[in-house]
C-alpha positions as YAML, in Angstrom:
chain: A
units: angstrom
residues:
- id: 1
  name: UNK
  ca: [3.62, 17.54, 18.94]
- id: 2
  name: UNK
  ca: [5.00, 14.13, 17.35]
- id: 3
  name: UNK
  ca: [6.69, 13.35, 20.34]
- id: 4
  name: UNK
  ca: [3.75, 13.50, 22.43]
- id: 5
  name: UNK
  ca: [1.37, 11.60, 20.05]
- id: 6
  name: UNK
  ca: [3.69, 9.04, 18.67]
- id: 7
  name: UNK
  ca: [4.92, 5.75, 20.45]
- id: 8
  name: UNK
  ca: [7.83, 3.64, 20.03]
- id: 9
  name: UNK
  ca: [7.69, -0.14, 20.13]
- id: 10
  name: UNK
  ca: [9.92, -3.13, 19.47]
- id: 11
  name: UNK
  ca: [9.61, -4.26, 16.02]
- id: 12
  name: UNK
  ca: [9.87, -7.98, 17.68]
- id: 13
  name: UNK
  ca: [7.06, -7.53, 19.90]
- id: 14
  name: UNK
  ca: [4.97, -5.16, 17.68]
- id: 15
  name: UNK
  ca: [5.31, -8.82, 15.09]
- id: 16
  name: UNK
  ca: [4.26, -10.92, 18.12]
- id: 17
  name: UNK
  ca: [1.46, -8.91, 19.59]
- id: 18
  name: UNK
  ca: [-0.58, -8.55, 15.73]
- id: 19
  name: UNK
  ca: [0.12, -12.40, 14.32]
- id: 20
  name: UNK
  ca: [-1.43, -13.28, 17.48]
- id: 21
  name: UNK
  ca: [-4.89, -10.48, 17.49]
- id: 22
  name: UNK
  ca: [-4.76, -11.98, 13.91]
- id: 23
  name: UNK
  ca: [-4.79, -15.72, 15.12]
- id: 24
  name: UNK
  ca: [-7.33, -15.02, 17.89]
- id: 25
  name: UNK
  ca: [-9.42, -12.90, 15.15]
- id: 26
  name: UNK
  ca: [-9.83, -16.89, 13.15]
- id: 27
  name: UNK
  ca: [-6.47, -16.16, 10.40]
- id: 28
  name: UNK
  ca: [-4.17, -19.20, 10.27]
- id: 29
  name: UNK
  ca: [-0.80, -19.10, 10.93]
- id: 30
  name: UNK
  ca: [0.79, -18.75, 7.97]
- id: 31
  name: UNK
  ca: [-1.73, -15.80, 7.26]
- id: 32
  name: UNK
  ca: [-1.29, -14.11, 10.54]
- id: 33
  name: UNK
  ca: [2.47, -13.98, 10.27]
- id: 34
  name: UNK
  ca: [2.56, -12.88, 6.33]
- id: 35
  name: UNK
  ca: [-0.09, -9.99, 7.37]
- id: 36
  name: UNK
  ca: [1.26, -9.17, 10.65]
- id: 37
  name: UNK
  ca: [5.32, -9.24, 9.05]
- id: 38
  name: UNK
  ca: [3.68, -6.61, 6.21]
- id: 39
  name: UNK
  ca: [2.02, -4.48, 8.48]
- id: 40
  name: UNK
  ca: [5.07, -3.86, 10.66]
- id: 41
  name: UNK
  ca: [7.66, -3.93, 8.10]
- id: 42
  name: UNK
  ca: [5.55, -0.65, 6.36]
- id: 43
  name: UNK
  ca: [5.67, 0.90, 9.88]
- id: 44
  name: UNK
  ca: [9.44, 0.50, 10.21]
- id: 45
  name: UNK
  ca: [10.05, 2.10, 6.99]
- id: 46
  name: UNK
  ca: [7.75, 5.02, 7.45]
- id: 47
  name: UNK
  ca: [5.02, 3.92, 5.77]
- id: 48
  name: UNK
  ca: [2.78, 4.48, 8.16]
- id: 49
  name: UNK
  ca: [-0.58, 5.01, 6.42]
- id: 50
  name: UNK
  ca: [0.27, 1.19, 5.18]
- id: 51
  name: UNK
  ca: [1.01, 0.00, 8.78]
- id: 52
  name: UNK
  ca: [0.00, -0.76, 12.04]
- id: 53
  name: UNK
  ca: [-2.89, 2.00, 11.85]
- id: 54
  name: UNK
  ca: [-4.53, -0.79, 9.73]
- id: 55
  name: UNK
  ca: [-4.95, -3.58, 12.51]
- id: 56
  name: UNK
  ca: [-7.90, -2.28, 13.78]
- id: 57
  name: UNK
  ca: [-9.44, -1.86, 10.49]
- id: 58
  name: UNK
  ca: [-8.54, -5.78, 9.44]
- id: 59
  name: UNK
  ca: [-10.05, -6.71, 12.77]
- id: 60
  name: UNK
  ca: [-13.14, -4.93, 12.29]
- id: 61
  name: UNK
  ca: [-13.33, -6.06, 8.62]
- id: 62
  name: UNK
  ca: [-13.00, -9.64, 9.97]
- id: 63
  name: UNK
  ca: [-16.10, -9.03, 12.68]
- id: 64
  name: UNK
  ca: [-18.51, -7.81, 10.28]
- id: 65
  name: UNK
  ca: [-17.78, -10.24, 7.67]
- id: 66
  name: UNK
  ca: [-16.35, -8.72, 5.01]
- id: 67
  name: UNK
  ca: [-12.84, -10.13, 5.07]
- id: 68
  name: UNK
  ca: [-12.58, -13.59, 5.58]
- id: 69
  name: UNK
  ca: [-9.18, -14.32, 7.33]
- id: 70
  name: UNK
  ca: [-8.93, -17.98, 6.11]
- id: 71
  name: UNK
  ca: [-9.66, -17.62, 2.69]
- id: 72
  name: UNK
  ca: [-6.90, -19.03, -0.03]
- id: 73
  name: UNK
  ca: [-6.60, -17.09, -3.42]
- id: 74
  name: UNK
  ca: [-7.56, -18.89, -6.62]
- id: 75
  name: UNK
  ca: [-6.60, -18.48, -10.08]
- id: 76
  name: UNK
  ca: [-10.16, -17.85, -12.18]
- id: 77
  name: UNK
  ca: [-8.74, -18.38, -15.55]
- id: 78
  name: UNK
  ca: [-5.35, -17.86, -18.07]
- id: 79
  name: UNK
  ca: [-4.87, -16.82, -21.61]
- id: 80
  name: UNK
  ca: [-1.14, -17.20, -22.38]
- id: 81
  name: UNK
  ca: [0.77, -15.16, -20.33]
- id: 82
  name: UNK
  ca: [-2.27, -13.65, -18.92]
- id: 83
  name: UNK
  ca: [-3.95, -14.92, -15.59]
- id: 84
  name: UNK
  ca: [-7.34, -13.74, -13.67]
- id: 85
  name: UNK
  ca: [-7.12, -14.54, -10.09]
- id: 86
  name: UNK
  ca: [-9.60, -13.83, -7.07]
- id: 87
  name: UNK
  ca: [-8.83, -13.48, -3.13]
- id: 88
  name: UNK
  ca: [-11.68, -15.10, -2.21]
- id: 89
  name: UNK
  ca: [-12.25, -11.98, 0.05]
- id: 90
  name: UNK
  ca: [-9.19, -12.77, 1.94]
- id: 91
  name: UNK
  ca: [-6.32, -11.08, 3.20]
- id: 92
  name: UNK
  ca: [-5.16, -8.41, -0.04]
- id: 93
  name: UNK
  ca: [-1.48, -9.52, 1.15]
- id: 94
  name: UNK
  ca: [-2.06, -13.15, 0.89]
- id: 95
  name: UNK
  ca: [-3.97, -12.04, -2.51]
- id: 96
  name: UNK
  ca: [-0.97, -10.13, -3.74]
- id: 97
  name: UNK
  ca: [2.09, -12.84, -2.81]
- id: 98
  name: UNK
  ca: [0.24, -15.67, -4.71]
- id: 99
  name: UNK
  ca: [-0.33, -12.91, -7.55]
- id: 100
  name: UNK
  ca: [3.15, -11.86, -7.67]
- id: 101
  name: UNK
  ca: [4.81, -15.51, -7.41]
- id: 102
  name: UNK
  ca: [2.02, -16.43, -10.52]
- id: 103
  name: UNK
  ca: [3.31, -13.10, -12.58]
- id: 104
  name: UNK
  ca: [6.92, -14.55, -12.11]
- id: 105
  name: UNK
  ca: [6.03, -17.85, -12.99]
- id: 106
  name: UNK
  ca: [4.27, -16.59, -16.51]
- id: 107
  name: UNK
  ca: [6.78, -14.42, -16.77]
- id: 108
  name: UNK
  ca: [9.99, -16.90, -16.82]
- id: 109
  name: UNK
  ca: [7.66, -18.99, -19.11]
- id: 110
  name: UNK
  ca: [6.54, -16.36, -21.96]
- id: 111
  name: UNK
  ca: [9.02, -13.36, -21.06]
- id: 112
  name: UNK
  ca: [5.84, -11.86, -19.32]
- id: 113
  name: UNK
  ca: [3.32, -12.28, -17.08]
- id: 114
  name: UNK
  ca: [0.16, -10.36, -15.95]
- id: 115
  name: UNK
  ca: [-1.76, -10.87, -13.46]
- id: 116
  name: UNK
  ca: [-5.30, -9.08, -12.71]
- id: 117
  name: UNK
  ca: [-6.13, -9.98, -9.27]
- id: 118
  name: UNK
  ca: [-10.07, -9.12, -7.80]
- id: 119
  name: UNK
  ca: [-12.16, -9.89, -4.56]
- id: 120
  name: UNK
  ca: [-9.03, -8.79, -2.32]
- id: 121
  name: UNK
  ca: [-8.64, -7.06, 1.36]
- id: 122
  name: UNK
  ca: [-6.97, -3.94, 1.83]
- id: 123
  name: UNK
  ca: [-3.66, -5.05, 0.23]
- id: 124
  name: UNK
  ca: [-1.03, -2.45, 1.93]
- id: 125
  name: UNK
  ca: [2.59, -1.48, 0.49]
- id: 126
  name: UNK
  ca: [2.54, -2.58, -3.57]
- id: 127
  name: UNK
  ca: [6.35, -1.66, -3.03]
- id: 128
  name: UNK
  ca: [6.16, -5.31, -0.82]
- id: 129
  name: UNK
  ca: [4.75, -7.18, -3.82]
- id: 130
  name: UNK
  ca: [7.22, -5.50, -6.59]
- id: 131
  name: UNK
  ca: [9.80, -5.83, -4.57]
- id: 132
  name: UNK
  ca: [9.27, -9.35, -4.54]
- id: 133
  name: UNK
  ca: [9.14, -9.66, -8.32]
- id: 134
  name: UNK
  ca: [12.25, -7.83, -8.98]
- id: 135
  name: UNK
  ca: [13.87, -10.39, -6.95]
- id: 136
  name: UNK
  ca: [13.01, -13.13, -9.22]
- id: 137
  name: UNK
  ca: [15.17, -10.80, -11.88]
- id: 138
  name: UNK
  ca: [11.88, -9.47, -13.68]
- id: 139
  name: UNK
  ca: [10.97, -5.49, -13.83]
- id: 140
  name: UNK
  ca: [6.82, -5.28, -11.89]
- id: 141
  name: UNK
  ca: [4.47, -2.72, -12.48]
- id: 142
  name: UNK
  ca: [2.04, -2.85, -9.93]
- id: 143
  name: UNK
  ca: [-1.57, -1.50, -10.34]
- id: 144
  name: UNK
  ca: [-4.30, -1.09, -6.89]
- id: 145
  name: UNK
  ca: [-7.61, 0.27, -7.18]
- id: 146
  name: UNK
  ca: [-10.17, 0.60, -4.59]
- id: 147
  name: UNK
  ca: [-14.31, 0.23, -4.48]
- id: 148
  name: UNK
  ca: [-16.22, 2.95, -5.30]
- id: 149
  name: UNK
  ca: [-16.65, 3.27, -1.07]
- id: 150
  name: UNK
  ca: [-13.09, 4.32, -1.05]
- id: 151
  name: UNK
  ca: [-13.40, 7.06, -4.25]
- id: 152
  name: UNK
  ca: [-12.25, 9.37, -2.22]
- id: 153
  name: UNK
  ca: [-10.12, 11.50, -5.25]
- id: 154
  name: UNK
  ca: [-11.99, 13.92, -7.61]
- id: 155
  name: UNK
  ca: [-11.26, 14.20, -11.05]
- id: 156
  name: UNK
  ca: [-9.27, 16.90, -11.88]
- id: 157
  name: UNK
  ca: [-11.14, 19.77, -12.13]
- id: 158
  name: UNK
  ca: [-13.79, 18.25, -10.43]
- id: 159
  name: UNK
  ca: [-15.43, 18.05, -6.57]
- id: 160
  name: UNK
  ca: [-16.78, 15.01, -6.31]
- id: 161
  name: UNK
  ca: [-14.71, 11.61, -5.34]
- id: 162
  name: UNK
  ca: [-14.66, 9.52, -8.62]
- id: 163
  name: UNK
  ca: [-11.41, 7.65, -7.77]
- id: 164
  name: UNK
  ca: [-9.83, 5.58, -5.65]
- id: 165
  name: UNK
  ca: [-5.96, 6.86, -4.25]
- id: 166
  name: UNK
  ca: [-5.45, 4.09, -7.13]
- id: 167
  name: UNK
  ca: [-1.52, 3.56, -6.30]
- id: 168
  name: UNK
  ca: [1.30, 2.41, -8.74]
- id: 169
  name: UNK
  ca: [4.69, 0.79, -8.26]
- id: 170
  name: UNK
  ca: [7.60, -0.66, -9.76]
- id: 171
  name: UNK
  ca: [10.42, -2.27, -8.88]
- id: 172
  name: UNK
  ca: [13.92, -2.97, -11.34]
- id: 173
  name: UNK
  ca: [16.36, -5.38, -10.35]
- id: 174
  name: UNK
  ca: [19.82, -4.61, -8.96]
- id: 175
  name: UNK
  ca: [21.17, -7.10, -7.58]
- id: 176
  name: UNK
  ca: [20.55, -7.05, -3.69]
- id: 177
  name: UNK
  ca: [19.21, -3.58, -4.06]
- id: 178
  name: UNK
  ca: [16.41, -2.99, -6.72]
- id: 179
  name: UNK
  ca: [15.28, 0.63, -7.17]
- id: 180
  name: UNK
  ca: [11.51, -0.04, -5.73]
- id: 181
  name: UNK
  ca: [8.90, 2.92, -6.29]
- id: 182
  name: UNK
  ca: [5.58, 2.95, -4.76]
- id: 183
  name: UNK
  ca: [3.47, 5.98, -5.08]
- id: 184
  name: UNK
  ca: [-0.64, 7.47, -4.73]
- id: 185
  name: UNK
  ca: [-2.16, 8.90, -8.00]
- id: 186
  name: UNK
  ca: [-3.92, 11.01, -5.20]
- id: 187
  name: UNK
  ca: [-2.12, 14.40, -3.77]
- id: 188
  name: UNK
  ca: [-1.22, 12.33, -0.61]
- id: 189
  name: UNK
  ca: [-2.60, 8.48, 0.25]
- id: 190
  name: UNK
  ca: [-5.91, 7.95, 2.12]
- id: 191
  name: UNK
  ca: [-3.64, 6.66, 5.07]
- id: 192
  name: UNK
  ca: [-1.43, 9.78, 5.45]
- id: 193
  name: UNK
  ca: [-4.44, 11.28, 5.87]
- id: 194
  name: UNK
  ca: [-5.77, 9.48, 8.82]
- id: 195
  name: UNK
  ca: [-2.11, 9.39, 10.65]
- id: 196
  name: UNK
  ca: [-2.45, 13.65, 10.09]
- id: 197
  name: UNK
  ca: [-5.78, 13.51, 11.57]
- id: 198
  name: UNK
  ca: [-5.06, 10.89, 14.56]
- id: 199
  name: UNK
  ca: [-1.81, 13.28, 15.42]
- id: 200
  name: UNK
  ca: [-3.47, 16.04, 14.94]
- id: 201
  name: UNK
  ca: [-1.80, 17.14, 12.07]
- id: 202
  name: UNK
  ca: [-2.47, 19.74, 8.87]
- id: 203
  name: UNK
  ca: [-2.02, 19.15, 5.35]
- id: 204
  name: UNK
  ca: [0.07, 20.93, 2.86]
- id: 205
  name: UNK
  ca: [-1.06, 23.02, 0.60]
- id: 206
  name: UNK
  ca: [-2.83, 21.13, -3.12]
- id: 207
  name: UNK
  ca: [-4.22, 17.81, -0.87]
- id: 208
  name: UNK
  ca: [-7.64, 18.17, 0.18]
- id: 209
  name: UNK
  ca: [-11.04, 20.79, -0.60]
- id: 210
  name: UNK
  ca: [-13.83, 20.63, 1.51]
- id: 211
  name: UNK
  ca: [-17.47, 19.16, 0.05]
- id: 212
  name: UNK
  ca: [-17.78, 22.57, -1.62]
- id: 213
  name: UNK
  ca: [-14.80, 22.68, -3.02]
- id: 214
  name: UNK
  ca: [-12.77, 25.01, -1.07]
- id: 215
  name: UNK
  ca: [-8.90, 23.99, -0.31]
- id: 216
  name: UNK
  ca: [-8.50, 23.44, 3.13]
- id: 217
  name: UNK
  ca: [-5.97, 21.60, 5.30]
- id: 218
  name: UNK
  ca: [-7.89, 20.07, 7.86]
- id: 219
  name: UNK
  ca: [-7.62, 16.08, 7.45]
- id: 220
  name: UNK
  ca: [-11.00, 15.37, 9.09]
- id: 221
  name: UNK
  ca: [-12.55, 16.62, 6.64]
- id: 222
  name: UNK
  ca: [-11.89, 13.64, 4.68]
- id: 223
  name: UNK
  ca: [-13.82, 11.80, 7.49]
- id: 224
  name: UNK
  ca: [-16.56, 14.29, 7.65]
- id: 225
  name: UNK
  ca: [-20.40, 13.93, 6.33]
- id: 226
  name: UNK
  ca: [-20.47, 15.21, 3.61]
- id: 227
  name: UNK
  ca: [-16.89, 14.22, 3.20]
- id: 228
  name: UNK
  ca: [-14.35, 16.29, 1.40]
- id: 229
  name: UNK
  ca: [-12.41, 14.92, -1.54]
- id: 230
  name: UNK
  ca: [-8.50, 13.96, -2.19]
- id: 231
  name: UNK
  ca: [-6.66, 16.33, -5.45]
- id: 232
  name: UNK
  ca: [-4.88, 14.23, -8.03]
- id: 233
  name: UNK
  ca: [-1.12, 13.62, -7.53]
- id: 234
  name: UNK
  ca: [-0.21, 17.45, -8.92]
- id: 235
  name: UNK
  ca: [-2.69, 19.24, -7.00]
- id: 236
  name: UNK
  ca: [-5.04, 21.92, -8.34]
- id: 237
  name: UNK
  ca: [-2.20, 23.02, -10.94]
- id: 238
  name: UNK
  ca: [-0.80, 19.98, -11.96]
- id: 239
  name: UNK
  ca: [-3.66, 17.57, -10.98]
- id: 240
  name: UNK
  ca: [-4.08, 16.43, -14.44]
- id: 241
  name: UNK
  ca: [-1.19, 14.27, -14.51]
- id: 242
  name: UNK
  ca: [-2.20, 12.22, -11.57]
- id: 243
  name: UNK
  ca: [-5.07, 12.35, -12.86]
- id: 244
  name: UNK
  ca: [-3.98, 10.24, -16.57]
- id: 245
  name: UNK
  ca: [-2.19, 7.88, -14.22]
- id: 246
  name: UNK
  ca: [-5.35, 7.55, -12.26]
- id: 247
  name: UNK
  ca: [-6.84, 6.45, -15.58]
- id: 248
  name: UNK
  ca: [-4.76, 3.63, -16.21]
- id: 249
  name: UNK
  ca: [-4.64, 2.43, -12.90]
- id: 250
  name: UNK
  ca: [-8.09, 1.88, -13.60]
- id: 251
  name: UNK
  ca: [-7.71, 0.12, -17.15]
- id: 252
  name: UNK
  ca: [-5.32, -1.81, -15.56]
- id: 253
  name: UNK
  ca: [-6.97, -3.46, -12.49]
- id: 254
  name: UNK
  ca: [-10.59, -2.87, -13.07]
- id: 255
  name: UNK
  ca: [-11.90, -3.10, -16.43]
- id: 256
  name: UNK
  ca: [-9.17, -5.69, -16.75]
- id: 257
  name: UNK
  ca: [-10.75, -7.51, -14.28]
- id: 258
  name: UNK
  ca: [-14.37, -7.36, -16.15]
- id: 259
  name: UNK
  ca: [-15.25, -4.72, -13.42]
- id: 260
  name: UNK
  ca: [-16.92, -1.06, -13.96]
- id: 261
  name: UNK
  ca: [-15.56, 1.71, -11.97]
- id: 262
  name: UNK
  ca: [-18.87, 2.91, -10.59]
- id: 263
  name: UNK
  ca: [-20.45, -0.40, -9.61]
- id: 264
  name: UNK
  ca: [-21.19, 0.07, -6.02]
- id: 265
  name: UNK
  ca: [-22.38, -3.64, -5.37]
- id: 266
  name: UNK
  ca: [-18.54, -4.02, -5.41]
- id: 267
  name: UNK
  ca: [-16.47, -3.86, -2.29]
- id: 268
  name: UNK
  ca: [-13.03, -5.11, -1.98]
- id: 269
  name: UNK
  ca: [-9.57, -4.24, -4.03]
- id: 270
  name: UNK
  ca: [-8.31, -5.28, -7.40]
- id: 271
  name: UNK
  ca: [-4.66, -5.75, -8.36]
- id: 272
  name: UNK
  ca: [-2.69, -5.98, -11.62]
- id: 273
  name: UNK
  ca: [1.06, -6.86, -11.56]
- id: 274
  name: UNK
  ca: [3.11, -7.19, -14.48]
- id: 275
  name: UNK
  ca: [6.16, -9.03, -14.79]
- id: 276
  name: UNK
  ca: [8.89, -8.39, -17.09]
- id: 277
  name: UNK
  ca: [11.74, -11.24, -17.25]
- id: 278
  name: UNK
  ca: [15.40, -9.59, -17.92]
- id: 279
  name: UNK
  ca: [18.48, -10.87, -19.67]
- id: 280
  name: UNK
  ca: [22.03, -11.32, -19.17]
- id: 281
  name: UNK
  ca: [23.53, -7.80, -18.12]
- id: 282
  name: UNK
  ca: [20.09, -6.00, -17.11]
- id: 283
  name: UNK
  ca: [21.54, -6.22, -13.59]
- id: 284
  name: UNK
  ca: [24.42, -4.65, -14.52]
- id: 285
  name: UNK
  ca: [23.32, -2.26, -16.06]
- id: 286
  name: UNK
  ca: [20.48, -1.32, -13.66]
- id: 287
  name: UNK
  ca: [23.68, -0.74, -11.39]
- id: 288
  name: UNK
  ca: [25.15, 1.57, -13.53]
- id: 289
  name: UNK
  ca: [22.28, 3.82, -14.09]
- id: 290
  name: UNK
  ca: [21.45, 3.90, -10.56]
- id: 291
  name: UNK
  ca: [25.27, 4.67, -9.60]
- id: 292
  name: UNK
  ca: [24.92, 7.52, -12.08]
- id: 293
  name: UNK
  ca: [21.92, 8.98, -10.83]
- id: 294
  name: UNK
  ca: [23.34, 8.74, -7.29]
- id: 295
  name: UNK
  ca: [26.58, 10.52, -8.86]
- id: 296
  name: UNK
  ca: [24.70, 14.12, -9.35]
- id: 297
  name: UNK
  ca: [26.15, 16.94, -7.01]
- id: 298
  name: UNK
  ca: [23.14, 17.18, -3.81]
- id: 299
  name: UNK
  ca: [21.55, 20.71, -3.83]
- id: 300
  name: UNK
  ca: [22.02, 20.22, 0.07]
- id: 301
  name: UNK
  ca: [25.54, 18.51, 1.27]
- id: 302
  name: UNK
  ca: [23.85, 16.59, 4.23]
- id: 303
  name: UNK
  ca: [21.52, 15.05, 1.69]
- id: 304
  name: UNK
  ca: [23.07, 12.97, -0.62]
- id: 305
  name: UNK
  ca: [21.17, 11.84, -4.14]
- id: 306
  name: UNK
  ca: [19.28, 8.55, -3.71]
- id: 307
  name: UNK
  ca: [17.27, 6.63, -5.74]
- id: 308
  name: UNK
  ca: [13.42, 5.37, -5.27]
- id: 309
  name: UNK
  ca: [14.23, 2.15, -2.50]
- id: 310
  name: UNK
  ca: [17.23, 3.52, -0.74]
- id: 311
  name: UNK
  ca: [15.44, 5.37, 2.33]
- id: 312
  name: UNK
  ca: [13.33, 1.96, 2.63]
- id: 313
  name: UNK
  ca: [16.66, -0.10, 2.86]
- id: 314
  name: UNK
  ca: [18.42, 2.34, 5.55]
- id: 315
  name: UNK
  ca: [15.36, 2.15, 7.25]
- id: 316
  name: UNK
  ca: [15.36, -1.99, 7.73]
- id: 317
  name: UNK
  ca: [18.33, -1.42, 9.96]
- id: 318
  name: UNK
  ca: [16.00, -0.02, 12.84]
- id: 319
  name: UNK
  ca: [14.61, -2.99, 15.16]
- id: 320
  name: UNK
  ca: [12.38, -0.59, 16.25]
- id: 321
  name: UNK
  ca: [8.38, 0.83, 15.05]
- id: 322
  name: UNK
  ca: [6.69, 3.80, 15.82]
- id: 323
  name: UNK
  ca: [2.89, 4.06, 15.79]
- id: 324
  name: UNK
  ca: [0.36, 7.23, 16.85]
- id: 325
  name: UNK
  ca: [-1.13, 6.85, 20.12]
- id: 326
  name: UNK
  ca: [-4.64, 6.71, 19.13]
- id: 327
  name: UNK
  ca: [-3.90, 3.52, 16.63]
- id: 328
  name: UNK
  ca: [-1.67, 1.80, 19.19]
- id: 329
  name: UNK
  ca: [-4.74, 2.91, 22.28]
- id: 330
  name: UNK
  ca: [-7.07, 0.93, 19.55]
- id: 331
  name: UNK
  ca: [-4.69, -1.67, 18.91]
- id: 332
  name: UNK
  ca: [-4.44, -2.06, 22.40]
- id: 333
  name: UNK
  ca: [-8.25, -2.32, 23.54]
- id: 334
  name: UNK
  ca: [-8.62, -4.93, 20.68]
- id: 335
  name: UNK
  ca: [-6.31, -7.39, 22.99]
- id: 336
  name: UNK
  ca: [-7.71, -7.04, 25.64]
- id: 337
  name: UNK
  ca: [-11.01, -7.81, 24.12]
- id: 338
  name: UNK
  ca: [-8.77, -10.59, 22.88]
- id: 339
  name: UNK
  ca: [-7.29, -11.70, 26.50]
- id: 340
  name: UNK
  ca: [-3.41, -11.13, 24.26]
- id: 341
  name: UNK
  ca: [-0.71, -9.62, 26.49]
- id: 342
  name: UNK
  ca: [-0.17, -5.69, 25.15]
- id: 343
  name: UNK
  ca: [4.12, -4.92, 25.13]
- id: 344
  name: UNK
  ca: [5.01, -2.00, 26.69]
- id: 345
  name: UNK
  ca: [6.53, 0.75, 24.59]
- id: 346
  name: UNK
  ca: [10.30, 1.48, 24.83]
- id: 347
  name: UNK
  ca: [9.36, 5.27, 25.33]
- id: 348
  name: UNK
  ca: [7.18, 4.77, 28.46]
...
């Protein structure tokens, strides 16, 4: 089934053909590249609910006005290490950069920085943005939320969406190779989801329940009306731990932000990324634990131990991207709309 719904293109030209849909869609440049170089990246790493699936969506988003493809973040206001910072309803990955270099910046100044960004576009990978910070030698602790549009997670326990997929990462420094996490309080991301349903996929077991309630593993039904509901990270046994990290997701990035959860009049992202600066040796030792953890005996031979980042990293060494039909098909009517040249996939 995957081979027949999925599509294999050139990194290179994948880059090419969305900094230029982005371009033609009003973004400048240097916000068509960093957008178009994050998009692709999270499809050559796997991350495809946080790749090129999205174009359409930021295209669309542009067209109806509700992301604005020039707009420049701004910092709203600082309290010692602590800075408030809106997108301007731009790009969330132009959002996040200037939020992660400004966390750095506090950070190498008071030993820590936080930064609660608001008013942002879909922002993609946090792994990106904590990756970044851990290679200014500081631990991040990224925090996303969502609008109450995109509650698509019930509480646990509960049927109704209450919740964003409200995602956390962290990165720690290592040298060349920091140990990078990036993970969905939710069962399974929003954008898993809509890959599944676009290849006509199921869902394990403990994702998804119907409007009623009822497990099922159909991913349309998340699209449906009524629409069915995301579990917690944990599922319906151990849903109530995803469900605590849910929580502070929340704390975090929108009543830090002078937000409440259930005000619907707002419609974009929020984002809170921590910086922690390290001393002399944190490196090292960072090595050391990871070398240890990597040291345990695999249950299965072929699969050695890793550590949160390593898969990413092995996966940079591919020039190439794959991306389901049905995104690349829309992807692909959007330039012509555009009048930009479509690249051929290697596979056809």
């Amino acid at each position: 089934m995957a081979g027949l719904v999925m599509l294999t293109v050139r990194a290179s030209d994948a880059d090419s053909l969305v900094t230029r849909l982005f371009r033609k869609s009003g973004a400048p440049p240097s916000h068509a590249n960093v957008v178009a170089r994050h998009l692709v990246e999270s499809s050559q790493l796997g991350v495809h609910s946080h790749g090129l699936i999205r174009v359409p969506q930021y295209v669309h988003e542009i067209r109806s006005g509700h992301l604005d493809p020039r707009a420049k973040p701004r910092r709203l206001g600082r309290h010692g290490a602590v800075s408030w910072v809106s997108g301007n309803s731009g790009f969330g990955q132009v959002g996040a950069i200037y939020s992660a270099l400004a966390a750095t910046a506090s950070a190498r100044r008071y030993g820590v920085g936080l930064v609660i960004a608001k008013n942002l576009g879909h922002t993609g990978r946090l792994g990106a943005y904590a990756e970044l910070v851990a290679n200014e030698r500081c631990v991040a602790v990224l925090f996303g939320n969502g609008p109450p549009s995109s509650h698509l997670v019930a509480p646990f326990g509960g049927i109704d969406g209450r919740l964003a997929t409200n995602p956390i990462a962290f990165a720690i420094p290592n040298g060349p190779t920091p140990v990078v996490a990036d993970f969905s309080t939710s069962a399974m991301p929003e954008g898993k989801l809509r890959v599944a349903r676009n290849v006509g996929g199921r869902l394990p077991p403990g994702v998804l329940q119907d409007p009623f309630g009822n497990a099922t593993d159909d991913p349309g039904v998340l699209y449906g009306k009524p629409r069915g509901t995301l579990l917690p990270l944990g599922g319906p046994t151990f849903g109530h731990k995803g469900y605590a990290l849910a929580i502070l997701v929340e704390a975090m990035s929108t009543l830090l932000a002078g937000d409440e959860t259930d005000d619907r009049s707002r419609v974009r992202a929020n984002l809170a990324i921590l910086a922690i600066a390290t001393g002399g040796g944190f490196e090292q030792a960072a090595e050391g634990m990871a070398r240890y953890l990597r040291s345990a005996r695999p249950a299965d031979p072929q699969r050695p131990v890793l550590v949160p980042g390593d898969p990413e990293r092995l996966a940079r060494e591919h020039s190439l991207v794959s991306v389901d039909r049905r995104a690349w098909n829309e992807i692909g009517s959007l330039a012509r709309e555009l009048h930009v040249d479509v690249p051929v996939p290697v596979d056809e």
